[in-house]
C-alpha positions in Angstrom: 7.6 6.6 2.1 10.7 4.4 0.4 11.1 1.8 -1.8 10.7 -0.9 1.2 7.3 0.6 2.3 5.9 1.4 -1.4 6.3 -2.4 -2.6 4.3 -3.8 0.4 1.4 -1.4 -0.5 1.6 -2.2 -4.0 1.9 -6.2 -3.5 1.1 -7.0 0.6 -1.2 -4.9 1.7 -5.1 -4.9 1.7 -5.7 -1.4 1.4 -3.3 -0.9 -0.8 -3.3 -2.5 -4.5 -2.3 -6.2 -6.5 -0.6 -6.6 -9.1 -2.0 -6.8 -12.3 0.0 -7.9 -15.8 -1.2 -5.4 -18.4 0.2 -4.0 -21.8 1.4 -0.3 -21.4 -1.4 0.5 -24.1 -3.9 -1.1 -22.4 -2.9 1.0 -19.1 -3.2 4.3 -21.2 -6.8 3.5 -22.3 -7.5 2.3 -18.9 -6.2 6.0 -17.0 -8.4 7.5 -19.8 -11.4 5.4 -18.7 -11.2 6.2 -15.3 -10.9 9.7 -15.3 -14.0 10.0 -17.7 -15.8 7.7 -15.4 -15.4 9.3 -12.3 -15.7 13.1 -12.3 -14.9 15.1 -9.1 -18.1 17.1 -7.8 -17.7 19.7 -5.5 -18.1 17.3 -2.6 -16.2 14.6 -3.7 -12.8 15.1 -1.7 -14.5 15.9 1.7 -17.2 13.8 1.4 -14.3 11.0 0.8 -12.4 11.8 3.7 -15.0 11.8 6.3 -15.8 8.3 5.0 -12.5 7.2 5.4 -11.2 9.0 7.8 -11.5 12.0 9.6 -10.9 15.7 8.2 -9.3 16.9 12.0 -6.5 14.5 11.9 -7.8 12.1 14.6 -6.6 8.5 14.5 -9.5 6.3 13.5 -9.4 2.5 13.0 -10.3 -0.3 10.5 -10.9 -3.5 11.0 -11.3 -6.2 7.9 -11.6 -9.5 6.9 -12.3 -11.6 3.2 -11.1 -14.4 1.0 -7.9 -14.7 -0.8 -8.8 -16.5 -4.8 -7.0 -18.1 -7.6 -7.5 -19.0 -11.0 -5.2 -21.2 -13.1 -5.8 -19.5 -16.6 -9.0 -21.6 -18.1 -10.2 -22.9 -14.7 -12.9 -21.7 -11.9 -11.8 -19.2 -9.3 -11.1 -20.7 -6.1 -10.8 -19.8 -2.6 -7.6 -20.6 -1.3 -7.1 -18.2 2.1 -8.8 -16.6 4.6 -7.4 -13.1 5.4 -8.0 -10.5 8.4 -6.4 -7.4 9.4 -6.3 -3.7 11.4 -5.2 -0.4 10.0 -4.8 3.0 11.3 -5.2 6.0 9.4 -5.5 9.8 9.9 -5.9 12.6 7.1 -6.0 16.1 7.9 -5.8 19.1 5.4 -2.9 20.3 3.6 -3.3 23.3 1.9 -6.3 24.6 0.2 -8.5 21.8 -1.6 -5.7 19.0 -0.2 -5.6 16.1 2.5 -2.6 14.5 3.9 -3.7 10.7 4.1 -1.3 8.0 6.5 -2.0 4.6 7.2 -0.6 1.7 8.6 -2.0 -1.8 8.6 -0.9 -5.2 9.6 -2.8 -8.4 8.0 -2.6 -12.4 8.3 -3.2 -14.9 5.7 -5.4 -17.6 7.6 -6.6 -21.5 7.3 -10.1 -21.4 5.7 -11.4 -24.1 7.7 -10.0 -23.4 10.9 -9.4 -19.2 10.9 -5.6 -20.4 11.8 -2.5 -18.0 11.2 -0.8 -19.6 9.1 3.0 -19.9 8.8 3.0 -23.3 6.0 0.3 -24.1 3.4 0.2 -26.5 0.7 -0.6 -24.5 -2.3 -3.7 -27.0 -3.9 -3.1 -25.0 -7.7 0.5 -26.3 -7.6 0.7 -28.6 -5.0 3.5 -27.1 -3.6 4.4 -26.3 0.4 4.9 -22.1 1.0 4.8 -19.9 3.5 2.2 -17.0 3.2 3.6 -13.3 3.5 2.1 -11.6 6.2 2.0 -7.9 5.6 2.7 -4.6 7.7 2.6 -1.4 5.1 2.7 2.0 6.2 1.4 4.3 3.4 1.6 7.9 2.9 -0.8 9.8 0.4 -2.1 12.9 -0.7 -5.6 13.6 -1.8 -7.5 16.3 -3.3 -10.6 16.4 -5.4 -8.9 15.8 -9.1 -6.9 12.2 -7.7 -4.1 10.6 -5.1 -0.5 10.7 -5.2 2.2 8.9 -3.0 4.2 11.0 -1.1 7.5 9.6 -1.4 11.1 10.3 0.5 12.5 10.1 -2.4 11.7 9.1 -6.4 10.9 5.6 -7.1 12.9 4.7 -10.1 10.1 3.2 -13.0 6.9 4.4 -10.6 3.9 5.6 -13.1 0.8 6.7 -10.5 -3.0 7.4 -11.0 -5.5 7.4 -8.1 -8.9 9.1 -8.5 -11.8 9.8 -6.2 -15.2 8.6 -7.5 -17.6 11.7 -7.1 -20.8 10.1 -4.0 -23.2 7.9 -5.5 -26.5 8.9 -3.7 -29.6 5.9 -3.3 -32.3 5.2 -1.2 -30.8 7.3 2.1 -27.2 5.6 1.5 -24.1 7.2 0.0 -21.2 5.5 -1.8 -17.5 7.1 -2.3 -14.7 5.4 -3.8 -11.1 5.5 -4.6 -9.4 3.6 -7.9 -5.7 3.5 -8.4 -4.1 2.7 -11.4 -0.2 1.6 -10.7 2.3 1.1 -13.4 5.6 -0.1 -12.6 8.9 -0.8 -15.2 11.7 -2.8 -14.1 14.6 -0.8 -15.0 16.9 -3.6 -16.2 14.0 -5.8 -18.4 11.9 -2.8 -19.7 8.8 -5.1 -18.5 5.7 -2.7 -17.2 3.2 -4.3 -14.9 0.4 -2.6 -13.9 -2.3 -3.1 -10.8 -6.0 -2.0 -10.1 -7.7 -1.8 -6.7 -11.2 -0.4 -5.9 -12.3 0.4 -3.0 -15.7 1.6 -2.0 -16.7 2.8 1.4 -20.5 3.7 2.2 -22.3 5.3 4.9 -25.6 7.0 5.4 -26.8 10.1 4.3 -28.1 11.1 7.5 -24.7 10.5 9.4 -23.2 12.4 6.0 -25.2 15.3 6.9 -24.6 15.9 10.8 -22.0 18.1 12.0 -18.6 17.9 10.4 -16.8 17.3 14.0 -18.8 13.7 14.3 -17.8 10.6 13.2 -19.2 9.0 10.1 -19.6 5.6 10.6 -18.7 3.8 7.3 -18.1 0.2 6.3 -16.3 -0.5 3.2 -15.7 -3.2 0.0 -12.3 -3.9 -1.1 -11.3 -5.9 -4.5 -7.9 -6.5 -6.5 -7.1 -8.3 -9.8 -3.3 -9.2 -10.0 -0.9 -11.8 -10.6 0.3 -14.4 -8.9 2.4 -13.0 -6.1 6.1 -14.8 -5.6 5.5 -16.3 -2.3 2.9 -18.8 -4.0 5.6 -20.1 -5.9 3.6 -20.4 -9.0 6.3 -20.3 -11.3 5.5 -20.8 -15.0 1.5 -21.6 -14.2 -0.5 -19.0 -15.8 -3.4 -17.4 -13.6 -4.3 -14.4 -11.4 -5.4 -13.5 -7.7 -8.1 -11.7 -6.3 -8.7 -10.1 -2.8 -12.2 -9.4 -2.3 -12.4 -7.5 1.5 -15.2 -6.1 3.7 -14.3 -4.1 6.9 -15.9 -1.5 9.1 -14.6 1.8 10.6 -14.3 2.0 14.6 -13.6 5.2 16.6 -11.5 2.9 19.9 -8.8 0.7 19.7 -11.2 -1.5 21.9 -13.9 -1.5 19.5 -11.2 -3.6 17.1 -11.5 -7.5 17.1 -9.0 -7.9 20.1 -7.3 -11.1 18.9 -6.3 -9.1 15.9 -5.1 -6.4 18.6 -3.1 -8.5 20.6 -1.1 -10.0 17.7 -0.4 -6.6 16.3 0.8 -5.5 19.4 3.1 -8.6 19.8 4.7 -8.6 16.3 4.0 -4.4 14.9 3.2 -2.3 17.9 4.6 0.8 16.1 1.1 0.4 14.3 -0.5 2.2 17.5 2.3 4.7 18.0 1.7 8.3 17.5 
């Protein structure tokens, strides 16, 4: 992964993270937090990666859809964008107690009223004309029971990293797994740190948990970001933050993904289904 993947995932992409504006000493007590929230049990890395992936190395898909908010600082949340997408991802192990993670996604920003792709949109919280970025992020990662770390091609300049694995919530025959990342990022020339937050959380049933390691888990997932405003919404000195909030499902065929969203990303990223 370089620079030009790593900022899509950290700003673009769904299953990546937002940005978030956040005093370094408030990103200190929030690593802290974290890691004393979510201890890793003996099952927590494999238990995570047949949720969200597969522990052979087989390609398996997501598909995902949700609603793009805004909030002028002092003001209601609002919807502003529709947003759907398709990733592929693969993990397979690296070593003793590790996991080599990739994906690659593609997502659209979308009318809310009509589902359209859009390519202009009048921004209502500042009434200004912009054209949503549309993302395609390939991500690299390694996991392992403790946290996740990027793999990188070569060091990002200002990059401060912490990703944990929440250790399996057990209820009522369901299980839930989930993955926090804590990003902070200095601009070399200003000194400013800005940090970002994502959660997500994928959940499946115990009884597909427990069935033989070689199947399949079927797994749906909950996605949510806090961050700032991102540049292409032109927000300029109005204070506020976005919010992602995402809900997808895990498919074993290309053909079990929504088609339309196949048949775009084939037209305009098909090196998402190479390999």
């Amino acid at each position: 992964m370089n620079r030009r993947e790593l900022w899509p995932m950290l700003g673009g992409g769904a299953l990546g993270a937002a940005l978030l504006a956040a005093p370094a000493s408030e990103a200190a007590g929030a690593d802290a937090a974290a890691g004393a929230a979510n201890p890793a049990g003996p099952d927590t890395l494999e238990t995570h990666v047949r949720m969200r992936a597969h522990p052979d190395g087989r390609p398996l898909y997501w598909a995902y859809a949700g609603t793009f908010y805004g909030q002028i600082s002092g003001q209601r949340t609002v919807p502003l964008l529709a947003i759907e997408g398709i990733s592929i991802n693969r993990c397979e192990p690296a070593g003793a107690g590790v996991y080599a993670y990739s994906l690659r996604e593609a997502g659209w920003f979308k009318d809310l009223a009509t589902g359209q792709v859009l390519d202009e949109w009048l921004n209502p919280l500042s009434g200004r004309v912009v054209k949503p970025k549309h993302y395609y992020s390939p991500q690299r990662q390694r996991f392992t029971a403790e946290k996740t770390e990027p793999v990188l091609d070569r060091p990002f300049p200002g990059l401060e990293w912490t990703g944990y694995l929440g250790a399996p919530q057990r209820f009522a025959g369901s299980v839930w797994s989930s993955e926090e990342l804590l990003v902070r990022t200095t601009n070399p020339d200003t000194g400013a740190a800005r940090v970002q937050t994502s959660l997500l959380t994928l959940h499946a049933t115990a009884a597909d948990l427990a069935r033989t390691p070689k199947r399949v888990v079927p797994t749906t997932m909950a996605y949510q970001t806090l961050a700032s405003w991102v540049p292409w919404m032109d927000m300029r000195d109005i204070p506020g933050v976005i919010s992602w909030r995402l809900f997808g499902k895990k498919v074993e065929r290309v053909e079990d993904l929504p088609q339309h969203i196949v048949a775009r990303t084939r037209k305009l990223h098909p090196q998402l289904f190479e390999g």
